[in-house]
Structure formats: structure tokens, C-alpha cells
MILONU-275491 format. One line per field, with one value per atom (N, C-alpha, C): residue in one letter; atom name; x, y, z. Coordinates in Angstrom, 1 decimal, always signed. Example, Ala and Ser with C-alpha at 12.3 -4.5 7.8 and 13.67 -1.06 7.14 Angstrom:
<nodes>
res <- (A;A;A;S;S;S)
atom <- (N;CA;C;N;CA;C)
x <- (+13.2;+12.3;+13.2;+12.8;+13.7;+12.9)
y <- (-5.7;-4.5;-3.3;-2.2;-1.1;+0.0)
z <- (+7.8;+7.8;+7.8;+7.1;+7.1;+7.9)
</nodes>
This chain:
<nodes>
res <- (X;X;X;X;X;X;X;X;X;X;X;X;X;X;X;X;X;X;X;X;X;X;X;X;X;X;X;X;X;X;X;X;X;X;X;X;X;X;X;X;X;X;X;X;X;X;X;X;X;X;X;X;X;X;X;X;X;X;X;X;X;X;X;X;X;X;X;X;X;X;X;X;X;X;X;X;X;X;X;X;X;X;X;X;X;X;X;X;X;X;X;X;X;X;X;X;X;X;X;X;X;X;X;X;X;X;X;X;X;X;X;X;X;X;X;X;X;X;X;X;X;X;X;X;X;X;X;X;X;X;X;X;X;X;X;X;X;X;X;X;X;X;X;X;X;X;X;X;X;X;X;X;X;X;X;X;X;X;X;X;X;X;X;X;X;X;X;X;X;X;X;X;X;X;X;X;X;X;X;X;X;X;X;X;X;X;X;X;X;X;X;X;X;X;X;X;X;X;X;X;X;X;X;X;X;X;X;X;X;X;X;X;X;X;X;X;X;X;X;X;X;X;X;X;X)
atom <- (N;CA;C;N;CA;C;N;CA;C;N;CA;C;N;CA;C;N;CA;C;N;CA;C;N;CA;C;N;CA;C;N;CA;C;N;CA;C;N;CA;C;N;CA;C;N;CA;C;N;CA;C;N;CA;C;N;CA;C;N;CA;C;N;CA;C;N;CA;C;N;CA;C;N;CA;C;N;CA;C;N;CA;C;N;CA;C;N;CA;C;N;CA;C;N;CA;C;N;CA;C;N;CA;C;N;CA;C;N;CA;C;N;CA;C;N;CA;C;N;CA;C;N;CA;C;N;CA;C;N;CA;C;N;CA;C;N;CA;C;N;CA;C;N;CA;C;N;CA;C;N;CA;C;N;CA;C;N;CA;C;N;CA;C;N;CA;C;N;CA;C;N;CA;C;N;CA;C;N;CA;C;N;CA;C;N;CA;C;N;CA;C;N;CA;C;N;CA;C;N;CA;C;N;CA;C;N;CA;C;N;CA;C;N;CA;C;N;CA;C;N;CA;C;N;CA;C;N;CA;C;N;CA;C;N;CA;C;N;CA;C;N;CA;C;N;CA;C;N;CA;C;N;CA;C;N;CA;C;N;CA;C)
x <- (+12.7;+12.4;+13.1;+12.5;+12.4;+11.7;+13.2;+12.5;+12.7;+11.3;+11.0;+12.3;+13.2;+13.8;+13.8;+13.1;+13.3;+11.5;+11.1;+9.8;+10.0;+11.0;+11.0;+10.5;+10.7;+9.9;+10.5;+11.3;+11.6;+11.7;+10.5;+10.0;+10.5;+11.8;+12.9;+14.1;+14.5;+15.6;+15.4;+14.5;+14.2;+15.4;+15.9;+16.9;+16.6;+17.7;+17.7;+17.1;+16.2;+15.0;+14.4;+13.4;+12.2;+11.4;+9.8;+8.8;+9.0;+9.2;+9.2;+10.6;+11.6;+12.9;+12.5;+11.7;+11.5;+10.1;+9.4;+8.1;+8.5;+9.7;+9.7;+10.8;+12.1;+13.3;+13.8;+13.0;+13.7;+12.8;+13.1;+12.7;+12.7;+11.2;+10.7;+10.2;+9.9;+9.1;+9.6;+8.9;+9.4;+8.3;+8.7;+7.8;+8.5;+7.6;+7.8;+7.5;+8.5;+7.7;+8.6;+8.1;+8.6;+9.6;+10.3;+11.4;+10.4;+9.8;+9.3;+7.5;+7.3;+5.9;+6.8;+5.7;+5.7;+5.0;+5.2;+4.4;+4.7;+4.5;+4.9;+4.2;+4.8;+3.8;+4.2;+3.7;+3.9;+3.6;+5.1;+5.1;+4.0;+4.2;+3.3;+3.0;+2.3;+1.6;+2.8;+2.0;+3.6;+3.3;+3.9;+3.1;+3.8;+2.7;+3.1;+2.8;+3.8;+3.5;+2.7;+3.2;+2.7;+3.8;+3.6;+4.4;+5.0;+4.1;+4.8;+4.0;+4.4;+3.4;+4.0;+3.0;+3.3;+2.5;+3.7;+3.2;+3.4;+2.3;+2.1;+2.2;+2.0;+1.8;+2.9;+2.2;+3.0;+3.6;+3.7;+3.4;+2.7;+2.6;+1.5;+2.0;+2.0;+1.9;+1.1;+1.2;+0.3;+0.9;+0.3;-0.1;-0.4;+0.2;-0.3;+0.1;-0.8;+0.0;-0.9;+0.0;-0.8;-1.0;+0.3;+0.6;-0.5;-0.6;-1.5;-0.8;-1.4;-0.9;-1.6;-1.0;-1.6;-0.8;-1.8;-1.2;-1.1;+0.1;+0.7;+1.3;+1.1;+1.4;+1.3;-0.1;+0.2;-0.6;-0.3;-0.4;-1.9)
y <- (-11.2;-11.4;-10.4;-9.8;-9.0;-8.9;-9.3;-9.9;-8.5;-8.2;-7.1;-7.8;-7.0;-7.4;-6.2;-4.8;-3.8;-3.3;-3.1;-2.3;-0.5;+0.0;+1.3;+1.7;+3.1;+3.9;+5.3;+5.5;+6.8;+7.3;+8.1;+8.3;+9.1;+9.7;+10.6;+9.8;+8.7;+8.4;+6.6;+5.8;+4.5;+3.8;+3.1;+1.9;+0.5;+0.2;-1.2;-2.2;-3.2;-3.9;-3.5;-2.0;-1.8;-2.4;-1.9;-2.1;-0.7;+0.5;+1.1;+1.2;+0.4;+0.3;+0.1;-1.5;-2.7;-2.3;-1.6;-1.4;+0.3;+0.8;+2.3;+2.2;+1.7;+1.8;+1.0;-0.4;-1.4;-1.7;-1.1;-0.9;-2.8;-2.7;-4.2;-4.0;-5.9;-6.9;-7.0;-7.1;-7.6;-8.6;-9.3;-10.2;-9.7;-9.1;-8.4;-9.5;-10.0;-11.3;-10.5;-11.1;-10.5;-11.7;-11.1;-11.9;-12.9;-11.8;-11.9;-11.3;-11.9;-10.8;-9.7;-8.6;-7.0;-6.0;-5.0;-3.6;-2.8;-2.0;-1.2;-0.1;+1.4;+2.6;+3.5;+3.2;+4.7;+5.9;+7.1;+8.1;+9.2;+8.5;+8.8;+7.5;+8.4;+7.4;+6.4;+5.2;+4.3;+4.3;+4.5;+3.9;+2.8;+1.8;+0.8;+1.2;+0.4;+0.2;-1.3;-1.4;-2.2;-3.7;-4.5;-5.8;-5.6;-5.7;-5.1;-6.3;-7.3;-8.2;-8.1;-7.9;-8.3;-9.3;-10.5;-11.1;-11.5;-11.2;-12.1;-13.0;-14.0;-15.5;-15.9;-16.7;-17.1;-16.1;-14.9;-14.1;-12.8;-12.4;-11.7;-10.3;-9.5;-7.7;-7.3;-6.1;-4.9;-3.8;-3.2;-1.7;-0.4;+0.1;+1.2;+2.6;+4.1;+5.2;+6.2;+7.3;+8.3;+8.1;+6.7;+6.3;+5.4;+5.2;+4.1;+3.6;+2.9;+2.1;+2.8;+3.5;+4.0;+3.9;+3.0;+2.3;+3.1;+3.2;+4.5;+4.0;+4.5;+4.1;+2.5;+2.3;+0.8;+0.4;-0.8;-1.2;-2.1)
z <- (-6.1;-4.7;-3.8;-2.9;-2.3;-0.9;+0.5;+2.0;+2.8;+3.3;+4.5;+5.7;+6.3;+7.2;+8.6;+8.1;+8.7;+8.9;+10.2;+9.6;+10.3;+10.2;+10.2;+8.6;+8.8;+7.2;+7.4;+6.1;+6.3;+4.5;+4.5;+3.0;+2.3;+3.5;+2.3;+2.1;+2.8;+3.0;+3.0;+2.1;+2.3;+2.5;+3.6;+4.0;+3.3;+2.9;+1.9;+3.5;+3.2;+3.8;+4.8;+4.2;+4.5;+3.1;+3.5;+2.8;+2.0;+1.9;+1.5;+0.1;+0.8;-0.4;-1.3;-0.8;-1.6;-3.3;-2.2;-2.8;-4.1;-3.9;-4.8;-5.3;-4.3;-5.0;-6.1;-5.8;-6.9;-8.4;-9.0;-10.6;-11.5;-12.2;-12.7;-11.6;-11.7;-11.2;-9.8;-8.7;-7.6;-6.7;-6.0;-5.1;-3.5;-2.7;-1.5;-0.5;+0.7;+1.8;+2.9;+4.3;+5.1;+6.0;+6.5;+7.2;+8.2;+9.2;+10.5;+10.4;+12.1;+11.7;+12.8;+12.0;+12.1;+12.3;+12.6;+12.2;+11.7;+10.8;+10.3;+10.3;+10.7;+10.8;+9.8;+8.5;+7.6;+7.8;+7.6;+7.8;+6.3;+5.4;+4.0;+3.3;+2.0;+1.2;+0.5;+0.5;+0.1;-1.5;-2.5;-3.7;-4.4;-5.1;-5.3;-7.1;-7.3;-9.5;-9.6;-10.8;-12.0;-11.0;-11.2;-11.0;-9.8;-8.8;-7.5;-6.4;-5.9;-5.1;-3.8;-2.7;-1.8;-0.7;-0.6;+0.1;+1.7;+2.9;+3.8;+4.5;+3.7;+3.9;+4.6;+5.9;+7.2;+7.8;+8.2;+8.9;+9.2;+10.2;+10.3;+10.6;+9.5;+9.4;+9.5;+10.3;+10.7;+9.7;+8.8;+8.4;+9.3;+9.8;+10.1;+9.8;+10.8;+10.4;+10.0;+9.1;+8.3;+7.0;+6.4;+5.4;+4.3;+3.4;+2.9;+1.6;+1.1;-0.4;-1.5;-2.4;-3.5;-4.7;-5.2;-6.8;-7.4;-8.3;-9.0;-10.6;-11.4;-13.0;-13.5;-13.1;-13.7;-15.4;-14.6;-16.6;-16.5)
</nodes>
């Protein structure tokens, strides 16, 4: 488990609770939820693996940006 607490994004320098830490830095399995609702504006492409969930549920995130989600080495 793995809680969004931050929605800044910095794709050279990911801070422990963003969406971006959560989603590249932490190696296995993770379940992604968010603290709060949010926005989030990606600076780049976020890429997500193999066993990587993110969930929504009961609050409401916005995606935005130049950024997007692109599934990368999965199984």
C-alpha cells in the first residue's frame, strides 16, 4: 500500500508521496490510493509496470498535463 499525499511531480527528482514515487520508485507489487482529492499536472510520461494499481475510490483526482500513463514491462 501506497497513499498519494503530495500532487506535485518532479520526473527527475520524485518526492516520497507523490504519484510519481509511488508509481516508479517502489519496486513489486503496490496498491496506489490517494490521501485527498486532487490534481495532479504531469511534467512527463508517468510509466506504470506490471502489479502496479491505482486506486481512486472516494476521491476525486484529476490527471492532467503533458504527462500521461504508459505501461511499461509488464507481464
Amino acid at each position: 500500500m501506497y497513499k498519494v499525499t503530495d500532487p506535485s511531480d518532479d520526473p527527475v527528482n520524485p518526492k516520497q508521496g507523490t504519484l510519481r514515487h509511488g508509481a516508479t520508485m517502489i519496486t513489486g507489487k503496490v496498491w496506489i490510493t490517494f490521501e485527498r482529492n486532487m490534481d495532479i499536472k504531469l511534467e512527463k510520461p508517468l510509466l506504470i509496470s506490471s502489479y502496479t494499481a491505482i486506486d481512486g475510490r472516494g476521491v476525486d483526482v484529476g490527471i492532467e498535463g503533458f504527462g500521461c500513463f504508459l505501461v511499461y514491462k509488464v507481464d
